[in-house]
MARZABA-976828 format. One line per field, with one value per residue (C-alpha): y, x, z. Coordinates in Angstrom, 1 decimal. Last residue first. Layout:
% MARZABA-976828
c2 <- [Y  ...] $
c1 <- [X  ...] $
c3 <- [Z  ...] $
//
This chain:
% MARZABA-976828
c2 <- [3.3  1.1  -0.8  1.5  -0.5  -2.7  -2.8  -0.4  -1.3  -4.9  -3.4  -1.0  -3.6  -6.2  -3.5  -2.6  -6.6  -6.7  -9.4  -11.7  -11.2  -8.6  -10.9  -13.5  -11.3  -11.0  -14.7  -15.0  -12.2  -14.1  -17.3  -15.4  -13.6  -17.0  -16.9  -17.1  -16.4  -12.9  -11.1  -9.7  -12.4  -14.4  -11.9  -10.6  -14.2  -14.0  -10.8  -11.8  -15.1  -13.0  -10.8  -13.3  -14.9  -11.4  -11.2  -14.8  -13.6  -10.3  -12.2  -14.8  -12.4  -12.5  -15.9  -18.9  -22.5  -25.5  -25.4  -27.3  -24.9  -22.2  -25.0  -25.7  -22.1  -22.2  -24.7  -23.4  -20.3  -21.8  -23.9  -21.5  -18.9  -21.9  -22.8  -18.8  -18.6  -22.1  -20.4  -21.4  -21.7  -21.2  -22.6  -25.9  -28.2  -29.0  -25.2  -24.9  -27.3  -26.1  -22.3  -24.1  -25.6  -22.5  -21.0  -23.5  -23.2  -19.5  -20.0  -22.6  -19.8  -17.0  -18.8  -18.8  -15.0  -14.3  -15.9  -14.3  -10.8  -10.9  -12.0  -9.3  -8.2  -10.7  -14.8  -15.6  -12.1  -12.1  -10.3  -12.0  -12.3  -8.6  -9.1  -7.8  -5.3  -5.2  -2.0  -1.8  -2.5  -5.6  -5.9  -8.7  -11.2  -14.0  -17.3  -20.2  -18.9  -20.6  -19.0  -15.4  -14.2  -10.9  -7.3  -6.7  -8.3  -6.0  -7.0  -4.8  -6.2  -8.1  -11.6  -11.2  -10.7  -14.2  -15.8  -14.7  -12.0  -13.0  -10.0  -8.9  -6.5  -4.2  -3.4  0.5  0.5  3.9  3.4  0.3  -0.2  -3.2  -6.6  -8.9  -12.6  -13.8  -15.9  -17.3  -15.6  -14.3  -11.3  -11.9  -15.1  -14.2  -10.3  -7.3  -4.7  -3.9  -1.1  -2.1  -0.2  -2.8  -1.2  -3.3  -5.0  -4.9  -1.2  -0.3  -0.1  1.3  -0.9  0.8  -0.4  3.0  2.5  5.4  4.5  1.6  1.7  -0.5  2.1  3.3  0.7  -1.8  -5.3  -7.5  -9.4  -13.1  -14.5  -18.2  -20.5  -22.1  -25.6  -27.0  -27.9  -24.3  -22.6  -25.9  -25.1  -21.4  -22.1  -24.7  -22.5  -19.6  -21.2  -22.5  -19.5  -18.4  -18.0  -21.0  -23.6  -20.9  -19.5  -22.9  -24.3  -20.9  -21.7  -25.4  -24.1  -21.5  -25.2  -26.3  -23.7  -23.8  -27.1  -27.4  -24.0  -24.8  -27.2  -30.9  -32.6  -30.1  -28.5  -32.5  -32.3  -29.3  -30.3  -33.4  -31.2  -29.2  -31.7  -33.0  -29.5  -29.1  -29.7  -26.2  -26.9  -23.6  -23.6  -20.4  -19.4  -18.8  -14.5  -13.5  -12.4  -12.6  -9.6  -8.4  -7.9  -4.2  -1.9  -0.9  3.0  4.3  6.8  6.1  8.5  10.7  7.3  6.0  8.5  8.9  5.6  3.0  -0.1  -0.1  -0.4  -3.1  -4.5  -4.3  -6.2  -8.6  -9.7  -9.7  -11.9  -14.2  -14.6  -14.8  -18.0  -16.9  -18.2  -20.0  -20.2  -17.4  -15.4  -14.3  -12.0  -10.4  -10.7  -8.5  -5.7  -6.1  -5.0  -1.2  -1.5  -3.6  -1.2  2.2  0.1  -1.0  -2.7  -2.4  -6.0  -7.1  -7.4  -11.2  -13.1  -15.3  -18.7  -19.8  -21.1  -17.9  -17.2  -15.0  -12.1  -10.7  -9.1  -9.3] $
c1 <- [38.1  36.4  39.7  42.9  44.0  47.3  49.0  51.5  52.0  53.1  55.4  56.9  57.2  59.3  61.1  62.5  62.5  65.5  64.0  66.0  69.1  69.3  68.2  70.3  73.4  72.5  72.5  76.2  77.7  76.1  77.7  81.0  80.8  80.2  77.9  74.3  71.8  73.0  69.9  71.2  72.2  68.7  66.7  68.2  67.3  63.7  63.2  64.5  62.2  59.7  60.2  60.5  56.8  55.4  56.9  55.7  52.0  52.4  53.0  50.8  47.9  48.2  48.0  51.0  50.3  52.6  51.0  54.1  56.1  53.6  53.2  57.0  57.6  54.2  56.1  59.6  58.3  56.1  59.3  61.1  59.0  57.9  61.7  62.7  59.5  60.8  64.8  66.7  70.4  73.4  76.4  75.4  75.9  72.5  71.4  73.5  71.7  67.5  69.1  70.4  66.9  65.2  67.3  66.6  63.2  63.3  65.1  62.6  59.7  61.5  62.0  58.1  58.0  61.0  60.0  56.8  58.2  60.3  58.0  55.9  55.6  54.3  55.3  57.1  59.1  62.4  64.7  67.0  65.1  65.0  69.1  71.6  73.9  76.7  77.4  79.5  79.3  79.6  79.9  80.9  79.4  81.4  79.5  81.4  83.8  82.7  78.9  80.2  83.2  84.7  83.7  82.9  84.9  85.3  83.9  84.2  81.8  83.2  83.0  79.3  79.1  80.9  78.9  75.6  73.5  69.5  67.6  65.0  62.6  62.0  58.1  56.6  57.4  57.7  61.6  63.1  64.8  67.5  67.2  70.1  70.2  73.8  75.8  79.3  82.9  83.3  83.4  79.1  79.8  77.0  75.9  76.6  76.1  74.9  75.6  75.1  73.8  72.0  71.3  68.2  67.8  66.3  67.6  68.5  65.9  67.0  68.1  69.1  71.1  71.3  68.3  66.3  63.3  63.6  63.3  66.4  69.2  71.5  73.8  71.5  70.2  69.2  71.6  71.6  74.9  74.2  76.9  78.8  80.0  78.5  75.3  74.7  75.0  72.8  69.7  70.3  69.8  66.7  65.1  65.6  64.0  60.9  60.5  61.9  59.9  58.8  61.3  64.7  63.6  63.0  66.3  68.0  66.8  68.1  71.5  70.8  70.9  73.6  75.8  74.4  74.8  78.3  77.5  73.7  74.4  75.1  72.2  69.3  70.5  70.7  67.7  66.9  69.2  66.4  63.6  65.1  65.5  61.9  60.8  63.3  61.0  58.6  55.0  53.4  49.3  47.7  45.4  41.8  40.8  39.0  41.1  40.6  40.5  42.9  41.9  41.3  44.1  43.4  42.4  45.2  46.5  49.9  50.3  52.9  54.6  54.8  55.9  58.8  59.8  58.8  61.0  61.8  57.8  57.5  60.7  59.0  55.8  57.4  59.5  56.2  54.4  56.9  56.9  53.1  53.3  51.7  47.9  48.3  49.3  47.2  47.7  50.6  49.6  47.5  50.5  52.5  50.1  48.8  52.5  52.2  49.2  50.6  54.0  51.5  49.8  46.4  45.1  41.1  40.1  40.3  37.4  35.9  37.6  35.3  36.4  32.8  33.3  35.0  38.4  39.0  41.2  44.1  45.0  48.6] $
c3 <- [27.6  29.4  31.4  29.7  26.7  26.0  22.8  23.2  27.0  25.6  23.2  25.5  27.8  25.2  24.0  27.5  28.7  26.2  22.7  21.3  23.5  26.3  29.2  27.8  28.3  31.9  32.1  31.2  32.8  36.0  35.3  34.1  37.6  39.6  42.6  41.0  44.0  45.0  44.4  41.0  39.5  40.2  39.4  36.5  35.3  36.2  34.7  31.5  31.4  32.6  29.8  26.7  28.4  28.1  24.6  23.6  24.6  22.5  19.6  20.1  19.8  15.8  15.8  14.9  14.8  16.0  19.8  21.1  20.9  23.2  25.5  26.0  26.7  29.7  31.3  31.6  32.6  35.6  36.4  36.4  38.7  40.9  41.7  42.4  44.8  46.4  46.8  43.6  43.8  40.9  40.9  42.7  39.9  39.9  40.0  36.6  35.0  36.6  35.1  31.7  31.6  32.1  29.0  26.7  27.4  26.9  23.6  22.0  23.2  21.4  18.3  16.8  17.9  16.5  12.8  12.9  13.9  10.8  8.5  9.7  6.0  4.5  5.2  2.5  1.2  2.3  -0.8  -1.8  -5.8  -6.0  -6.1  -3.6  -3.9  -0.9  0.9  4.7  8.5  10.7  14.7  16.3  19.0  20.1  21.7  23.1  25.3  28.5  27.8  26.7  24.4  25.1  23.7  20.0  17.2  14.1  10.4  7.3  4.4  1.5  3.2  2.8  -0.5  -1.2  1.7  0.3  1.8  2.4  2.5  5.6  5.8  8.5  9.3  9.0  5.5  3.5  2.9  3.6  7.1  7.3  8.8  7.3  7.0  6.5  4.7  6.2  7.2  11.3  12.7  13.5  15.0  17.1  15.9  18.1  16.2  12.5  9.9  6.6  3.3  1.0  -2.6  -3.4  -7.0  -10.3  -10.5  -7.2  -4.7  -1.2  1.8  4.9  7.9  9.9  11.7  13.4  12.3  13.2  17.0  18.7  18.0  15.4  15.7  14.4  16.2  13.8  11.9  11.6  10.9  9.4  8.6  5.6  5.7  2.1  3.9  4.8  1.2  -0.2  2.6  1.2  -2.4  -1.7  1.2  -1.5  -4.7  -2.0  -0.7  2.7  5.9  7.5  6.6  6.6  10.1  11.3  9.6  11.1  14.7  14.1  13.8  17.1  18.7  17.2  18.4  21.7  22.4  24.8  26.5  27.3  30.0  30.3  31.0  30.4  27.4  26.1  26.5  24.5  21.6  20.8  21.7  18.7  16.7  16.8  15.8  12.9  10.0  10.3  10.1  11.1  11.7  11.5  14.3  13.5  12.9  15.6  17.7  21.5  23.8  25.9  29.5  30.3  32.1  35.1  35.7  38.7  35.4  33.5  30.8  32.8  33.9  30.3  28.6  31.2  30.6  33.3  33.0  37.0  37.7  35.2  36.7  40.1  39.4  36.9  40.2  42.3  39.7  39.8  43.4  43.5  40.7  37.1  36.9  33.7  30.1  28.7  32.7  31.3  29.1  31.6  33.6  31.2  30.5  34.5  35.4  35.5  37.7  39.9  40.2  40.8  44.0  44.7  41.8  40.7  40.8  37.2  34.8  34.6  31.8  29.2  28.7  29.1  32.3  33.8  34.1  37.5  37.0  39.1  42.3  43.4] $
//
């Protein structure tokens, strides 16, 4: 794989014009990449293939033998986020290590809503929704809509209703979804290009029509359902710390926690000899693994982190279909299991099409 050369100056010298369609369709991920480190040549030969594999049609008729230019830096200084459940995550993520992710991985998405709730909610919400939790309630985060992954085609709409927002719901495959609790919903808003997001309180919550969807995952611990109906929510539920890409914020601070989590539940299950790692497979997680704990332990949040989290979400995909694919994880459930990561927080689809989005033909 050819790739840059980082100067002295933390400059990048242009990239070696690529040789093949699939290298060139990768250098928006491994540019990405390359922020945490030269990416191992087995790992760069799986993103190399799934970049070819993810090609839309859009994609392949824009797609030209010109290399795509580094990204450039922003200028504006990263943003520092204290969230309070830091030291309990790296808490839950060695315990990940020693026993597997089944056994923690309630808790662990526990500590993603704390982060979500520290960083992103106001001080009257964090209090209100801090109290709905301790009293035994749970979070259902809703994201992914049944009528598709681009927004504009989502049929979870909120529309202002007097001092309020009429809150039309149609979400699938939520964790726990079926199940009674609060919830944060994303829902299209007319005239916005971001979703926002509305906190929906256990007693609205337990109005809306909820279905289980498919069987359980990770030894029966995690249950998706699907959720549809109106509640009314007040101006004052409305997500609003953090502006408008509140939303992408919060994913792109979680994503990293998740990926660890996820390499350490591969390094698990190779130590009980259901899964195996060849030396390309070892480099690739332990290159992931690596770069994840960087980005947490960074604590700030830049505009360019976004697409360096994706890239790192979609190696972390890649990696995984990897391994069930090519014969390395032996157990079905084991196999089901890490699929079903590759789909959560983030497919390797939107992450690409992201990625691509922002990436720049060399001189153009």
């Amino acid at each position: 794989m050819h790739t840059t050369t980082p100067l002295a100056d933390g400059a990048t010298a242009p990239a070696t014009q690529a040789t093949s369609l699939p290298e060139l369709a990768a250098q928006p991920v491994l540019q990405r990449l390359r922020s945490y480190g030269e990416a191992p040549a087995g790992l760069a030969a799986i993103v190399a293939r799934a970049s070819a594999r993810l090609l839309d049609s859009d994609m392949l008729i824009r797609q030209t033998a010109q290399p795509f230019a580094a990204p450039e830096a922003s200028a504006h200084a990263p943003v520092p986020l204290e969230h309070r459940e830091h030291a309990l995550s790296e808490s839950i993520l060695g315990q990940i290590r020693r026993d597997g992710l089944a056994p923690h991985y309630k808790p662990f998405m526990r500590t993603f809503a704390r982060i979500l709730f520290s960083l992103f909610l106001t001080p009257d919400q964090y209090d209100r929704a801090c109290a709905c939790i301790d009293s035994g309630n749970n979070l259902r985060f809703l994201m992914s809509d049944a009528g598709g992954p681009t927004l504009g085609s989502w049929r979870t709409v909120a529309q202002p209703d007097g001092d309020g927002f009429k809150l039309r719901i149609d979400k699938v495959w939520g964790m726990y979804a079926n199940l009674d609790g609060m919830a944060i919903v994303a829902a299209r808003t007319p005239g916005s290009f971001f979703p926002s997001a509305f906190l929906v309180w256990p007693e609205q919550y337990a109005t809306l029509q909820r279905s289980l969807c498919g069987d359980s995952f990770l030894d029966d611990v995690v249950q998706l359902g699907n959720v549809r109906g109106e509640v009314t929510v007040a101006a004052a539920d409305k997500l609003k710390a953090g502006g408008p890409a509140a939303l992408n914020k919060y994913l792109t601070t979680v994503r990293p926690y998740l990926v660890r989590a996820l390499m350490a539940h591969v390094e698990w299950l190779h130590g009980r000899g259901r899964l195996r790692l060849g030396e390309d497979e070892r480099a690739a997680r332990d290159f992931i693994a690596a770069a994840a704990r960087a980005k947490t332990q960074t604590g700030t949040y830049a505009a360019e982190d976004v697409h360096k989290v994706l890239a790192l979400k979609f190696a972390s995909n890649e990696l995984l279909l990897h391994l069930a694919s090519s014969g390395a994880v032996e157990r079905f459930a084991d196999q089901r299991d890490l699929l079903a990561f590759t789909k959560m927080e983030g497919s390797s689809y939107r992450c690409y099409h992201e990625l691509r989005a922002a990436a720049r033909a060399q001189n153009a």
